[in-house]
PAZAPA-4460 file (N, C-alpha, C; in steps of 0.05 Angstrom, whole numbers, plus 32768, in hexadecimal, padded with zeros to 4 digits):
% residues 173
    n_x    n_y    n_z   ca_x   ca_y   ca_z    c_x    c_y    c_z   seq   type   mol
   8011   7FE8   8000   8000   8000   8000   8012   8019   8000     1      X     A
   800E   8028   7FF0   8014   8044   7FEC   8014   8057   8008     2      X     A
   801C   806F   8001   801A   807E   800F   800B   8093   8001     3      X     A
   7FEE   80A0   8019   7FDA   80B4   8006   7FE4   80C5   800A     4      X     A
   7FD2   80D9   8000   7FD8   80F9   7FF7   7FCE   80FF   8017     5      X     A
   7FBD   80F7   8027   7FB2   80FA   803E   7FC3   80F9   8054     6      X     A
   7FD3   80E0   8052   7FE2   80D8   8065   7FF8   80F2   805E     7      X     A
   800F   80F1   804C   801D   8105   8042   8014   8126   8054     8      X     A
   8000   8131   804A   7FF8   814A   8058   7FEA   8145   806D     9      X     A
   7FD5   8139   8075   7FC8   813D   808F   7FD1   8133   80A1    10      X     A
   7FE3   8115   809D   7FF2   810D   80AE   8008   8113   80BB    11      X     A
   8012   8129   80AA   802E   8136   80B7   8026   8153   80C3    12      X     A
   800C   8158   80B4   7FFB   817B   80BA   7FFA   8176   80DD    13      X     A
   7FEE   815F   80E0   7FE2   814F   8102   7FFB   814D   8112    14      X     A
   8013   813F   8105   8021   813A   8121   8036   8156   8127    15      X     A
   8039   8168   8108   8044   817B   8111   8037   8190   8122    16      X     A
   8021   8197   8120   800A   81AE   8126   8001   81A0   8145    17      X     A
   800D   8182   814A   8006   817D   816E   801A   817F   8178    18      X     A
   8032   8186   815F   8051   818A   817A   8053   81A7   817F    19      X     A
   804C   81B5   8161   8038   81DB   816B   8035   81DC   8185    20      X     A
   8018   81CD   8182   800B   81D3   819D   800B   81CF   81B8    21      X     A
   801F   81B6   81B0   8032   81B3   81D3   8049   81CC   81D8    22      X     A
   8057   81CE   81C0   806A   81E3   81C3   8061   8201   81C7    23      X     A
   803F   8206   81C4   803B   8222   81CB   8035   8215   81E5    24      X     A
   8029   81FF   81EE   801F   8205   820F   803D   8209   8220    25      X     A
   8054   81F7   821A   8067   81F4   8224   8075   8219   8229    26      X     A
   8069   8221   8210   807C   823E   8211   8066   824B   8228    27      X     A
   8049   8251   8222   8037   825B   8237   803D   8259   8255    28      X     A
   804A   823B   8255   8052   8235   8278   8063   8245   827A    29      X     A
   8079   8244   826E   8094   8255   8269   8093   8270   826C    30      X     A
   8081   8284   826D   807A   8299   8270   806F   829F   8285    31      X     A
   805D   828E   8293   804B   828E   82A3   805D   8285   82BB    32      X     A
   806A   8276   82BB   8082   826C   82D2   809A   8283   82CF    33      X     A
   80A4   8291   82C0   80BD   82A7   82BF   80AE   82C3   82BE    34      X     A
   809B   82CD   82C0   808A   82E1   82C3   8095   82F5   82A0    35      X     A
   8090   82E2   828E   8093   82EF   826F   8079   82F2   8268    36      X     A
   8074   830A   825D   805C   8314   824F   805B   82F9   8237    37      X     A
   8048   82E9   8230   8041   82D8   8214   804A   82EE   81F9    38      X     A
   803B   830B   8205   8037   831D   81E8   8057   8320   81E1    39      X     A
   8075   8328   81F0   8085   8325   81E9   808D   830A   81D8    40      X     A
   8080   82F6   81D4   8093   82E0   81CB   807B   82E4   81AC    41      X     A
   805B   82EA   81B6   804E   82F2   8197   805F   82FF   817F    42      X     A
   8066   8311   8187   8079   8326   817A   8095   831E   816D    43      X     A
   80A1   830F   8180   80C2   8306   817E   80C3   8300   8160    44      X     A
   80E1   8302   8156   80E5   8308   813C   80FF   82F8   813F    45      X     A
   8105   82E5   8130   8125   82D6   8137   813C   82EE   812C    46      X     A
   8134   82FD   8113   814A   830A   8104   8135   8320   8101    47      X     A
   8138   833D   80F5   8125   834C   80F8   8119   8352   80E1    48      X     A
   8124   8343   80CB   8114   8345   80B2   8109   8328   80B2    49      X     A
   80FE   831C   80C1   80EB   82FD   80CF   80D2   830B   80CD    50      X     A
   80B8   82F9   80CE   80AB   8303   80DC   809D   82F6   80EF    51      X     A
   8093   8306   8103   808E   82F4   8121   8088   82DD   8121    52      X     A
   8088   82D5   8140   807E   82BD   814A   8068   82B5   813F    53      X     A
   804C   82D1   813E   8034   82D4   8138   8035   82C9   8116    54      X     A
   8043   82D6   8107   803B   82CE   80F6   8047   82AC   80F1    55      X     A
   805D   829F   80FC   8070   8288   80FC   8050   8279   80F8    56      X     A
   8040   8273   8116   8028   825D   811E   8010   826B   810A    57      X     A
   800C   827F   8103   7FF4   8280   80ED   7FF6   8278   80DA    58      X     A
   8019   8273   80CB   801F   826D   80AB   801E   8250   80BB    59      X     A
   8026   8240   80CC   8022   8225   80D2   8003   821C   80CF    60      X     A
   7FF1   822C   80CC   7FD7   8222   80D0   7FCF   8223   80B6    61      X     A
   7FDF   8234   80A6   7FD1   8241   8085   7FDA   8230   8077    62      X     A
   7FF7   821E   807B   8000   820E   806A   7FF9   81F6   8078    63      X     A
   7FE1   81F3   8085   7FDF   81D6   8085   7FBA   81CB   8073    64      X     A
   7FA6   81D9   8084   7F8D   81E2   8084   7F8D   81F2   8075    65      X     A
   7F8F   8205   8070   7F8F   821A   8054   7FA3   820E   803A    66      X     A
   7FB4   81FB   8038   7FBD   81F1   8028   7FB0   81DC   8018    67      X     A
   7FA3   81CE   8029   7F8F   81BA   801E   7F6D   81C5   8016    68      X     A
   7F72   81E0   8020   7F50   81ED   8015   7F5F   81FC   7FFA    69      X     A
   7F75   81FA   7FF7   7F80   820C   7FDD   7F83   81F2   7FCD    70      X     A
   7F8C   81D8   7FD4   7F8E   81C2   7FBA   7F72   81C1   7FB6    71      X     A
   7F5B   81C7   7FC8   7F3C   81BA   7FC9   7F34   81D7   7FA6    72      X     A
   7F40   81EC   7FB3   7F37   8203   7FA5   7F48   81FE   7F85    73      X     A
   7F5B   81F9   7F86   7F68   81FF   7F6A   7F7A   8214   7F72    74      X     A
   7F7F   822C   7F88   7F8C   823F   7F85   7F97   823A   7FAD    75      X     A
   7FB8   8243   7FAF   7FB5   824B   7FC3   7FD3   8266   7FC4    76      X     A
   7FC8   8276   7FDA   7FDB   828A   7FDC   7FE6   828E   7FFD    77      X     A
   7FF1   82A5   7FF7   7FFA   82AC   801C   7FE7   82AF   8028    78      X     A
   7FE6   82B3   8048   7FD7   82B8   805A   7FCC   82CF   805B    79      X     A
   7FB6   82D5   805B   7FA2   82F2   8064   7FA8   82FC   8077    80      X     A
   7FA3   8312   807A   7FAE   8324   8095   7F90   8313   80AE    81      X     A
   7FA4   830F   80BB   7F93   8304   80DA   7F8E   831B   80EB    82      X     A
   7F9F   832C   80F3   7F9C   8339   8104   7FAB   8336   811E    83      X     A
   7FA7   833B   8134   7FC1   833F   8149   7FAD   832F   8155    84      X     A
   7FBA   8314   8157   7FB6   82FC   816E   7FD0   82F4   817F    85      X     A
   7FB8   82FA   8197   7FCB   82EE   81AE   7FD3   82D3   81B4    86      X     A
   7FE8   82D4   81CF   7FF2   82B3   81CD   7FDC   829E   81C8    87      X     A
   7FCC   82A8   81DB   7FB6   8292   81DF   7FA0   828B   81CB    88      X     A
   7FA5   82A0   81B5   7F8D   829F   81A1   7FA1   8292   8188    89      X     A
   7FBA   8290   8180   7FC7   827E   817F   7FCA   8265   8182    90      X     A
   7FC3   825C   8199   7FCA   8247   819E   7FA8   8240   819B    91      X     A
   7F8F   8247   8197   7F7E   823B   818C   7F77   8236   8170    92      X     A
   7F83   8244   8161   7F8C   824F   814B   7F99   8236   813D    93      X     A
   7FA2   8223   814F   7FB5   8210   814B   7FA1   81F2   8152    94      X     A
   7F97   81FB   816E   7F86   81E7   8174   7F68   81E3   815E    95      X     A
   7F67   81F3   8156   7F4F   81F4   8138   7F52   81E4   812B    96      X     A
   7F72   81F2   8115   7F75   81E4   8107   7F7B   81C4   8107    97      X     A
   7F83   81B8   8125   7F81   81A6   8120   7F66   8190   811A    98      X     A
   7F5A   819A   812B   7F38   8198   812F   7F32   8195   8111    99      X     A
   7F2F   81AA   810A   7F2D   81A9   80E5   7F3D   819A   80D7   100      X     A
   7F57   8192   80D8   7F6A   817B   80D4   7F53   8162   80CD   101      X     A
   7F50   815C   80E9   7F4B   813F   80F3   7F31   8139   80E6   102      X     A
   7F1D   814F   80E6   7F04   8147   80D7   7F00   8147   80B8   103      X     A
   7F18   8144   80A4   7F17   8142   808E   7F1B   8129   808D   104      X     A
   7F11   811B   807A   7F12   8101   806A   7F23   80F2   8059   105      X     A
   7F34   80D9   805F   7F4E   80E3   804B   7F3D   80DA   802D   106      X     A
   7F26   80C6   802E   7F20   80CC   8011   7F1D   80E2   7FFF   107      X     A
   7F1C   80EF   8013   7F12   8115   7FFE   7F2B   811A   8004   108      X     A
   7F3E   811D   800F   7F5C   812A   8008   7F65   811B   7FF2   109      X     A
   7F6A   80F2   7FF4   7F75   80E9   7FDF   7F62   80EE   7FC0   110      X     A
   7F4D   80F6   7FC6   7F43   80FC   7FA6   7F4D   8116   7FA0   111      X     A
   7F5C   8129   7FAD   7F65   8142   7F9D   7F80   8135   7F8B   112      X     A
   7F8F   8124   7F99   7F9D   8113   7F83   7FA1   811F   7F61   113      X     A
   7FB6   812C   7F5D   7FB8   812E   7F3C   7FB2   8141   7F33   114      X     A
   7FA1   8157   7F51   7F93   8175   7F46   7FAA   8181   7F46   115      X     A
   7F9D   8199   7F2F   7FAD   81B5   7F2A   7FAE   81C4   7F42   116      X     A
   7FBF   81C7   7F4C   7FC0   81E3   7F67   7FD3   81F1   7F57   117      X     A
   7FCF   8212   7F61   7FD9   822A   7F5E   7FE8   8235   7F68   118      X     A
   7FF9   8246   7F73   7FFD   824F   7F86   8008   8273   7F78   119      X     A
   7FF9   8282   7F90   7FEF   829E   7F7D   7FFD   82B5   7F8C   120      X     A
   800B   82C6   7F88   8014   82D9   7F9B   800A   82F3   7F7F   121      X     A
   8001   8302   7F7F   7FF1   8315   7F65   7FF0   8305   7F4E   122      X     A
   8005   831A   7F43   8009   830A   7F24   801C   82F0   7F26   123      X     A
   802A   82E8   7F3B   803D   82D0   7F3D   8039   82B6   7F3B   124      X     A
   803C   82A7   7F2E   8024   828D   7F2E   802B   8278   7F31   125      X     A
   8032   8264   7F44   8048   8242   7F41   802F   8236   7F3E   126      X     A
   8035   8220   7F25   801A   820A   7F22   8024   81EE   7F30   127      X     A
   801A   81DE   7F37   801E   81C1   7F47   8008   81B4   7F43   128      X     A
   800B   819F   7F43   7FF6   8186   7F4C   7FFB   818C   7F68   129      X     A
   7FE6   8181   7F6D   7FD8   817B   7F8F   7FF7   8170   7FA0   130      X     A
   8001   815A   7F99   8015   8150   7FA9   802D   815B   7FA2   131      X     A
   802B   8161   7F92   8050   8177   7F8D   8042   8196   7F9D   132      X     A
   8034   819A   7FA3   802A   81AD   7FAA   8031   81A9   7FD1   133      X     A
   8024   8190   7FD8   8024   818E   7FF2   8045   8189   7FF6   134      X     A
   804E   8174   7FE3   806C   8169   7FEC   8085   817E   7FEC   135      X     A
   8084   8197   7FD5   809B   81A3   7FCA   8092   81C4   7FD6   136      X     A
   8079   81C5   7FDA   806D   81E9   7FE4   8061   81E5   8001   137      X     A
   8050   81D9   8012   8039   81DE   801D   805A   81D4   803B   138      X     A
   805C   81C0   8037   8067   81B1   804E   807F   81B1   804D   139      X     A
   808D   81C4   8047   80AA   81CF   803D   80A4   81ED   8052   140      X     A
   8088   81FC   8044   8088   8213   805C   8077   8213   806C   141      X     A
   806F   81F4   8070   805D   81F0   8094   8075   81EC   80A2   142      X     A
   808E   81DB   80A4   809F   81DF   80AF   80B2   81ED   80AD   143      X     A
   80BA   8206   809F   80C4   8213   80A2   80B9   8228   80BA   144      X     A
   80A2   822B   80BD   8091   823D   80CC   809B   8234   80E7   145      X     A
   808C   8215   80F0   808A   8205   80FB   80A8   8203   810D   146      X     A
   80C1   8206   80FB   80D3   8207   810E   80E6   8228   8112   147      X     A
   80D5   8232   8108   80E3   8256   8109   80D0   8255   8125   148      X     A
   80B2   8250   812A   80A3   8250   813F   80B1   8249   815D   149      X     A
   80B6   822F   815A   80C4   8225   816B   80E4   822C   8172   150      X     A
   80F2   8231   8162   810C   8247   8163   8106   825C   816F   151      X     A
   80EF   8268   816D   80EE   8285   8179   80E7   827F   8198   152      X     A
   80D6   8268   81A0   80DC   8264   81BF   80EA   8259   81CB   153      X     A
   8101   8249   81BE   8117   823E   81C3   8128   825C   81CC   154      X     A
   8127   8274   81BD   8131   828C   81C0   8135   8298   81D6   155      X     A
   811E   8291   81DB   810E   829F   81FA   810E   8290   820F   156      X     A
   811F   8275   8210   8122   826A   8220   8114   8256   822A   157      X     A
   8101   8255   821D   80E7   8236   8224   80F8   821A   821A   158      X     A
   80FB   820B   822E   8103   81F3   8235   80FD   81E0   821B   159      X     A
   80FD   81D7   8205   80FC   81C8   81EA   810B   81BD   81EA   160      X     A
   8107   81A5   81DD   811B   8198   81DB   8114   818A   81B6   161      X     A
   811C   8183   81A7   8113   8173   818E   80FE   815C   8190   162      X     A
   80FD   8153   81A9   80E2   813F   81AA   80CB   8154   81A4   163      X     A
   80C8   8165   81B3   80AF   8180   81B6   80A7   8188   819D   164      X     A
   80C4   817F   8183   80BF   8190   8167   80B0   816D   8157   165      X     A
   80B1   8155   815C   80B6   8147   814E   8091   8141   814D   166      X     A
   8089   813F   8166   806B   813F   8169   8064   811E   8168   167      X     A
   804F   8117   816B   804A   80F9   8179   8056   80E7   8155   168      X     A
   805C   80D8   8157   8070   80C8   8148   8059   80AF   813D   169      X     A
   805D   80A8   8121   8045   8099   811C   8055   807C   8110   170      X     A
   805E   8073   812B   805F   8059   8130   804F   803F   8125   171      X     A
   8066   8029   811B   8053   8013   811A   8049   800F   8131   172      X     A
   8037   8001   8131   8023   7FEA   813E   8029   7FD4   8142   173      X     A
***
């Protein structure tokens, strides 16, 4: 048996987006036990042409869930302006998407199989099939996000270690 287009994206969308969300509670303790404002680490920037923390966990949620409503669509682009979310609206932000993750079907992911996806910045245009799309664009900058995120509270001193980044491990049986 193969490996699906389902397993490929939602399977790696799930175990990365639950090591997210241990690694934002882990940083939350971390603030809450050293008396650090959360909104300082929202903001944090690794280099200063980065952009924040805030944006690190929203592009983690756009390239996973918004990546697969863009193979569903035919078109996908950058993230829309969100607006100024805090730690904690973040970290539901995260807890959503997984929620939304989990309730998709892999039959309806593996039938996008072979579609045209887009990817659109104005006039800029990269064409892909569905799985060169998820394998070579989507999950190239979910983890890139994913570990600039986690870098930036490693920064600040929250206790991480690479288990925290690896997320629950999908073991034989």
């Amino acid at each position: 048996m193969g490996t699906s287009l389902y397993d490929l994206s939602v399977g790696n969308y799930l175990q990365t987006l639950t090591a997210v969300s241990g690694f934002l509670g882990r940083g939350l303790s971390h603030c809450q036990d050293n008396g650090i404002d959360p909104a300082e680490i929202v903001e944090t920037r690794l280099h200063g042409d980065m952009l924040p923390f805030r944006f690190q966990i929203v592009s983690v949620c756009h390239h996973s869930l918004n990546a697969l409503k863009g193979v569903q669509a035919g078109e996908f682009g950058p993230p829309g302006a969100v607006g100024e979310l805090d730690y904690v609206a973040l970290q539901k932000l995260v807890a959503d998407t997984i929620e939304s993750l989990k309730a998709l079907k892999a039959d309806d992911i593996n039938a996008l199989a072979g579609k045209d996806v887009t990817f659109a910045l104005g006039t800029f245009k990269l064409p892909f099939t569905a799985e060169n799309f998820i394998l070579s664009f989507s999950l190239p900058n979910f983890h890139f996000h994913a570990t600039t995120a986690y870098d930036i509270l490693r920064s600040k001193g929250v206790p991480l270690g690479k288990r925290d980044y690896l997320g629950p491990l999908r073991l034989k049986m």
